[in-house]
N, C-alpha and C positions, 0 to 999 in steps of 0.2 A: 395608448394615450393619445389623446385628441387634442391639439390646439384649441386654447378659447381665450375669448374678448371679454374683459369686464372694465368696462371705463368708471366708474365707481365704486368706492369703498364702502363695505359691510354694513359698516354704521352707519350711514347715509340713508340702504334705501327705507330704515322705518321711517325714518326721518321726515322722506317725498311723502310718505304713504300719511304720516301724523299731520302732515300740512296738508296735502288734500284735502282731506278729513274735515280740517280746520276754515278752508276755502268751502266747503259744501255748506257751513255750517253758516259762517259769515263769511261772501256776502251771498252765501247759497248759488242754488242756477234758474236762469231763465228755463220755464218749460211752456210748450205753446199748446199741449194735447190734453183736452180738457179730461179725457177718459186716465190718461197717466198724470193729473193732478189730482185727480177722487182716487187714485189709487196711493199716492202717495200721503195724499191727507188721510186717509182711513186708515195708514199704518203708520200718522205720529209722527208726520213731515208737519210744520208749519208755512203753509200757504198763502202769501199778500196775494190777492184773488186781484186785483184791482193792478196791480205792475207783474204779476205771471211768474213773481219771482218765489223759488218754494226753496225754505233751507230745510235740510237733513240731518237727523240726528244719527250720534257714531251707533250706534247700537244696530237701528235699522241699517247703514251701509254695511255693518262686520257678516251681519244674519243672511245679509242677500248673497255678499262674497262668499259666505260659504256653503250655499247652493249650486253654486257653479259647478259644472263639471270639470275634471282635470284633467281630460284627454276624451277624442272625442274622433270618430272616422267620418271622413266623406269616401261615398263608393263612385264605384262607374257603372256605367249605363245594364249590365250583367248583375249589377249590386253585390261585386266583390270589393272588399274594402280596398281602396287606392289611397289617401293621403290620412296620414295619421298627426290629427296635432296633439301634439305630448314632449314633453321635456325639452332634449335637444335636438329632435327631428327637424329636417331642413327639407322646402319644398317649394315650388317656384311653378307661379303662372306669369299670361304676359299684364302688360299694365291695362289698365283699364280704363275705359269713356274716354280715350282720345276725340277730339273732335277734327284732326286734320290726318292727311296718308303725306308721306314723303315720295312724290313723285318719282322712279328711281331713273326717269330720264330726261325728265329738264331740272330736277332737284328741288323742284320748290313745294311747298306744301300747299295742298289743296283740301276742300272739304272732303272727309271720307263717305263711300255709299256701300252698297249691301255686297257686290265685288271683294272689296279691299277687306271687310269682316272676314268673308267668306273666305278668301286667301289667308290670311290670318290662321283661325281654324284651322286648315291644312295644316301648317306651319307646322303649327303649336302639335298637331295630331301624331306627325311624325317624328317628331325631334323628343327624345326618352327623357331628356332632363327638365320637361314641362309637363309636371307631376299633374297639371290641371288648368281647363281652359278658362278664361276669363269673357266677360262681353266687353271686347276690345275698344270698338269707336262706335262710334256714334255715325248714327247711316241717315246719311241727310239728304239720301231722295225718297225716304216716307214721311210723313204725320211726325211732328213731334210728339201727339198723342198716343201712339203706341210704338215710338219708340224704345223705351225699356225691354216689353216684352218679346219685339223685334228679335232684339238681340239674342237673345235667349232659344226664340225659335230656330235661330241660326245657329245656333251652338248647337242644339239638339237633334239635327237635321245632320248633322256634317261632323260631329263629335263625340266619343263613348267615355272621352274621361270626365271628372269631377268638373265642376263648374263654380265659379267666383264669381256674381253678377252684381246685382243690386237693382233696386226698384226708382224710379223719376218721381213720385205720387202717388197716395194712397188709394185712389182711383186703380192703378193697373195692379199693383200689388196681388192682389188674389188672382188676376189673371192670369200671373207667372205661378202662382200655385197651382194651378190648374192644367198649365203647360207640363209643369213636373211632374204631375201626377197622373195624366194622360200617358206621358213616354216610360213610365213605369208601369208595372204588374196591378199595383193596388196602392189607395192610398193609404192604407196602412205600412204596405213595401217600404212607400215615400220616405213615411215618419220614422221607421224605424234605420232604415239604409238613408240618410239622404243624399243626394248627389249631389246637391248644393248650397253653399255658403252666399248671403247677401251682406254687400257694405251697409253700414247705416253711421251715417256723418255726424257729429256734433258741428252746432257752428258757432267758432271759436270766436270768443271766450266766454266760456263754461254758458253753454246757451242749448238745449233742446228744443230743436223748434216744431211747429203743428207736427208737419211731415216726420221730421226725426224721431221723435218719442213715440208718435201713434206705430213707426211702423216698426220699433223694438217692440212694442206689444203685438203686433201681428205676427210679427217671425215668433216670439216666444209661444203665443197659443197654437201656431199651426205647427208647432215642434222641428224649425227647420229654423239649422243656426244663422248665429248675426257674429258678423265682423264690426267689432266698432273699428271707427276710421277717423282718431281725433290726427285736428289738422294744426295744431298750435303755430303761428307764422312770428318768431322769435324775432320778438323788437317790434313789432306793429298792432298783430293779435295776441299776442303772448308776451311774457315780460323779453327784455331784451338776452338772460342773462339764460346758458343753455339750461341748466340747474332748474329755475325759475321756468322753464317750458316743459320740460320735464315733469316738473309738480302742477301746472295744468292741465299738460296729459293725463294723469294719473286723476283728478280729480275728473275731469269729462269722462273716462273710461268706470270710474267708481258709480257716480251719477245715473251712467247709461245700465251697467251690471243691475243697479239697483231698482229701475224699471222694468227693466226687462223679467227679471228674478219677480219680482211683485205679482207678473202675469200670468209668470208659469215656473214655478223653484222647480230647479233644474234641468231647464229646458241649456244649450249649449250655447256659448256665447265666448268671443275671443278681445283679445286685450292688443288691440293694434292701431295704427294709425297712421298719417302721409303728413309728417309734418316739414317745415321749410324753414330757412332763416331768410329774413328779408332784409335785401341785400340795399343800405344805407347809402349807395352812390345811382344804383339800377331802379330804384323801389320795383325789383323782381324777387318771385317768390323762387329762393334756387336752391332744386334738389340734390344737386350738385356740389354743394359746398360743404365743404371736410367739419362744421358745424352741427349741418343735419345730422350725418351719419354720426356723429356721437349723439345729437337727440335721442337716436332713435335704440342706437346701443343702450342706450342710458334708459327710455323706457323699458325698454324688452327684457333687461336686467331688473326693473322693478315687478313688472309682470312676471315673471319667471321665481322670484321672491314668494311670488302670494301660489308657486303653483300654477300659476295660468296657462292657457293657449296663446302663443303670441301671434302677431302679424306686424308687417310695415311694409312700406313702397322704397324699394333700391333699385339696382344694376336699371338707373336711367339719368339722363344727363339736360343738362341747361343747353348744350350745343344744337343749333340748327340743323347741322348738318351730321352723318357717319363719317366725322372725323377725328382725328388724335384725340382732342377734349373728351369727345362723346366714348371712346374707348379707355379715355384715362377714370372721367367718374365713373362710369359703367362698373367699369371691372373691380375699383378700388371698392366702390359699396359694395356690389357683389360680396366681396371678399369679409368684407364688416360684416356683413348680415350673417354669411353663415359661420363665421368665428361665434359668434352671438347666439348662433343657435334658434334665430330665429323659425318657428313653423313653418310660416307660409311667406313665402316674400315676393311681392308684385313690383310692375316695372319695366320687365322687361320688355325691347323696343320700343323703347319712350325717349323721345327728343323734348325739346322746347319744354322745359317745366312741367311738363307728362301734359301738354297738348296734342302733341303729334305721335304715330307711329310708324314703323319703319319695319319693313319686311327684309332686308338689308340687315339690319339692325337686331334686329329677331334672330335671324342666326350667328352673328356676329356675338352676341350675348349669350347664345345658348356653350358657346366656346368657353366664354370666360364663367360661365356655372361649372361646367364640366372642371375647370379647373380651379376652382375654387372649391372644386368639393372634393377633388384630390388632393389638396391642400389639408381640408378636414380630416380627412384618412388620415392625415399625418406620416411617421415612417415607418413605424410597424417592426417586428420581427420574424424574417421568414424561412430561419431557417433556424435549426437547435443553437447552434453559438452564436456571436452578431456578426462573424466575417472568416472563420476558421476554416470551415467549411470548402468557400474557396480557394484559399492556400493548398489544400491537399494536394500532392502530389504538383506542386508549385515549377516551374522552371523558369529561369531569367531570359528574355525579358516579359515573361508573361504575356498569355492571348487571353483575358477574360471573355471575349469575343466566341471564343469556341469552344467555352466550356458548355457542359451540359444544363448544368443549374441556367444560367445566364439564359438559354432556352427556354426552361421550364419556369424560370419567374420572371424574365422582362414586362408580361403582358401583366402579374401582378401591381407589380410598380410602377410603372411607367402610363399616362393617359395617353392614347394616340388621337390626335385631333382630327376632325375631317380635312378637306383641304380647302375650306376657308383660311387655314393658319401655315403660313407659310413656314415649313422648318427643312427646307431643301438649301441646296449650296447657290452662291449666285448663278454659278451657269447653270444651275436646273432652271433655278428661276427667271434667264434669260428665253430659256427654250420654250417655257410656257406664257410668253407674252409678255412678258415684265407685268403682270397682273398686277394693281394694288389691290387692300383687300375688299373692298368696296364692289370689285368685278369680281372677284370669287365669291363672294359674298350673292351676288346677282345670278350668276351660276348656279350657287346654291336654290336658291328660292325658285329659279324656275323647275329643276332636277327636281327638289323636293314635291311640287304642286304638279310635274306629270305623273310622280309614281304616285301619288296619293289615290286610295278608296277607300269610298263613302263607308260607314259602318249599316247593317244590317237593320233595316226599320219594319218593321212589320207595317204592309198595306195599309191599315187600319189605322194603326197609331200615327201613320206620316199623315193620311187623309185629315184626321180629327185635329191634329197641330194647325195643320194648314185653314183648316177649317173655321177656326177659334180665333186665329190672327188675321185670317181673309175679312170675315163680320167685323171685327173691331175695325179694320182700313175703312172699308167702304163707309162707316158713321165715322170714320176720319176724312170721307172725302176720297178716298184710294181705292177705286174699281179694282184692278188689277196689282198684283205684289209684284216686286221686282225679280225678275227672271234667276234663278240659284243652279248654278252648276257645280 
């Protein structure tokens, strides 16, 4: 039996799902892509052409929902299935589009560049509870212009598991399909294994804009799934009341489902989102607040109702720095999300309201997954009776220490952490320097990033990656790429 989270009762979530429904309809949604308003007017949406505003009727929303797929694989670079989204499956990349690194030795946050990605990577490559790599920050010594695909190229270069990215502009978009399809066999390979999942944002409230809708239809024709990533900001962009963001979530996620489905039924698509409560004293949008993570429990329990793939952004914190704060939300969403059962949960190494990230923090989170998913496990039974077993042959005052069982199941039961986590006595932990975890943490990252090697590129495929992101720099202005080791 497995521990789980339902922050909502039964009856409720038709409930969210009846009001949605009811919000699509009046006061409907903004949509900016003229290509996804001819598709929705030609399937019996009513269209104000003139305010962009198009309402939906329940019939079309119910037909598109139920094209969706209800489980769906991303592979790795071998095109063996690595992340399965279905049911209660739980699965964890780091957060994504940071646009700062946390310097881990004057502490202050600085703009990230193609380095700090690229350590990253690494990271994420070796540490087993990072089912899939994401495109982490934003590398701001190239082009804003092809920065999306940047990233990607980075990923693909330095990383063989599954990929979470997302596109900046309908401009680079195929480009990164191209990139995919390059570092695989065939573009048929691609569609049929894909290795990666793209965000695609609604912008709240209930609004698809040019970019967001045009590129639910490009992911849905090129058969490479979409993450939706509704971002409801409870009290500002969304009603104040959690319930009330909840039932916007579920309408932008409906909305998007129903684009995307129009362009291609049964192409993959997942029901997720980073949403926030904004914070009435700060006007900050905080990921961190014991609010969101029931948003997000609360949608993913809606999603999960209709069958769905879920996703949301946890195990990351409002805190500046890798400190107590930053490990107290960390760990607690962590723990929400996979009670939840959430899919895919992003996040991790994310400071400042997922601006920054933190290579520190990266492993420092991969701990509190590890033990969060031990938590999942639950307790199990491992032996025929629940304790008798032991007793045999019993004598006072008892050594369970040197029984044989005790041997043969501690490694069952028990997660051993690395030694980022301190569980020594204080004089161990005198003799190693009085470390807090911040410097084993530091240890970590760099141990990690000497054993790391590169994965296997075939000549050919590294040269045509490099090739395809070189051409686009130099009409970005960028002779040379930044140096990658």
């Amino acid at each position: 039996m497995k521990p789980i989270l339902k922050v909502l009762p039964e009856d409720q979530l038709q409930k969210v799902i009846e009001e949605a429904i009811e919000l699509l309809s009046s006061p409907g949604i903004k949509v900016g892509s003229p290509e996804a308003i001819d598709l929705l007017y030609s399937s019996g949406a009513q269209v104000d052409q003139a305010k962009g505003v198009v309402k939906l009727p329940e019939q079309l929303i119910l037909n598109c929902l139920e094209s969706v797929p209800r489980d769906f694989y991303l592979y790795d670079a071998n095109f063996s299935p690595a992340v399965h989204y279905a049911g209660d499956e739980v699965h964890f990349d780091p957060g994504s589009s940071g646009v700062n690194i946390l310097d881990s030795d004057t502490l202050e946050h600085r703009p990230s560049e193609t380095g700090d990605l690229v350590d990253i990577i690494k990271i994420s490559e070796l540490l087993d509870v990072y089912d899939a790599q994401s495109t982490a920050v934003i590398c701001h010594d190239v082009p804003e212009e092809i920065g999306d695909f940047y990233r990607l190229y980075l990923v693909l270069l330095f990383s063989s598991k599954p990929i979470v990215t997302g596109a900046f502009s309908t401009e680079t978009t195929q480009v990164m399909f191209d990139l995919l399809r390059i570092s695989g066999d065939s573009s048929e390979q691609a569609n049929q294994k894909p290795r990666a999942i793209f965000d695609v944002c609604p912008s709240p409230p209930l609004n698809w804009t040019d970019f967001g809708s045009q590129n639910l239809i490009d992911l849905a024709k090129a058969n490479i799934p979409a993450q939706i990533v509704s971002m409801p900001l409870s009290g500002a962009a969304a009603p104040v009341t959690l319930i009330g963001s909840i039932v916007q979530h579920a309408a932008e996620c409906l909305s998007g489902i129903t684009i995307h489905q129009l362009a291609n039924p049964g192409a993959a698509i997942v029901w997720g989102g980073a949403p926030a409560q904004f914070h009435m004293r700060e006007g900050t949008t905080s990921i961190g607040a014991p609010e969101t993570s029931l948003i997000i429990s609360g949608y993913a329990q809606v999603g999960k109702s209709l069958n769905l793939p879920t996703h949301a952004y946890l195990t990351a914190t409002d805190s500046k720095l890798v400190d107590a704060q930053a490990g107290m939300e960390s760990a607690a969403s962590t723990l929400i999300g996979v009670l939840s059962g959430i899919n895919m949960i992003s996040g991790a190494g994310m400071l400042d309201f997922l601006a920054c990230q933190s290579l520190e923090k990266l492993v420092i989170d991969a701990e509190a997954i590890a033990n969060a998913k031990r938590f999942l496990g639950g307790i199990g039974s491992h032996t025929k009776t629940l304790a008798l077993e032991h007793y045999e042959n019993f004598q006072f005052p008892g050594n369970f220490l040197a029984q044989d069982l005790t041997r043969q199941l501690y490694k069952e039961v028990q997660y051993m952490p690395s030694d980022v986590i301190d569980r020594g006595s204080l004089r161990s932990w005198r003799q190693k320097g009085n470390q807090d975890v911040f410097t084993r943490a530091r240890i970590r990252v760099d141990n990690l990033i000497a054993s790391y090697q590169p994965p296997e590129l075939s000549p050919g495929v590294k040269d045509e990656l490099q090739k395809i992101v070189s051409s686009h720099a130099r009409k970005a202005g960028m002779d040379i790429l930044p140096k990658v080791n």
